[in-house]
N, C-alpha and C positions, 0 to 999 in steps of 0.2 A: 121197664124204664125206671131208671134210677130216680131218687128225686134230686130237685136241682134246687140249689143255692142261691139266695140273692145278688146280684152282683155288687160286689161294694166300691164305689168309687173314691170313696176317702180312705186311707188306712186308719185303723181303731183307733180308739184313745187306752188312755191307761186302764177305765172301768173295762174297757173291753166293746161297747159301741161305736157304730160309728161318729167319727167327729160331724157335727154340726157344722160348721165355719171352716174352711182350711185359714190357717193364720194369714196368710194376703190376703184374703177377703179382706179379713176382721182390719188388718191395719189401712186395708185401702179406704174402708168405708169408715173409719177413723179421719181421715184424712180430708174424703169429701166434706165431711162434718165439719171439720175446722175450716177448709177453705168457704164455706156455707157460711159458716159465721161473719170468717173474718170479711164477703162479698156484702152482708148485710150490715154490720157494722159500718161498712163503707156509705153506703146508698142510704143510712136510715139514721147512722146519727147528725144533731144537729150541727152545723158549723160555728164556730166561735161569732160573735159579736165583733161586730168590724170594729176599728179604731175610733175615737169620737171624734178624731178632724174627718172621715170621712162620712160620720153621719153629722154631724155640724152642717144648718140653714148654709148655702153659700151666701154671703154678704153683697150686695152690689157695689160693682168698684168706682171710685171716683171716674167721672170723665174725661182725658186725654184734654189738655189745656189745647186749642187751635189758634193758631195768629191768625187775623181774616188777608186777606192780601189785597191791596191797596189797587185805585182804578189802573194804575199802569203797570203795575208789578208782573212778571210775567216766571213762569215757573221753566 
């Protein structure tokens, strides 16, 4: 029986080994990375500071002037 060779699933690299990564890997998982970032960036940075008329005490408003209506007036 002859001996038998490993089977190589990647083609070599320049040194002559096999490649470690095929390059879509490497850029997929590049990729995940960034979209990872840019998913937590989202979710984790803080948001701006609202406006100060929107954190501004609301004031109470004056009351709406009423005429009373008189014993015979009728609406």
């Amino acid at each position: 029986m002859a001996s038998m060779r490993p089977l190589l699933t990647t083609p070599p690299t320049r040194s002559g080994g096999p490649r470690r990564f095929p390059l879509r890997t490497i850029l997929l998982m590049v990729l995940a990375l960034i979209v990872f970032a840019r998913l937590w960036w989202i979710t984790h940075h803080r948001a701006p500071p609202p406006p100060p008329s929107v954190t501004r005490p609301l004031q109470p408003r004056p009351p709406i002037p009423v005429r009373p209506l008189g014993p015979g007036e009728q609406r």
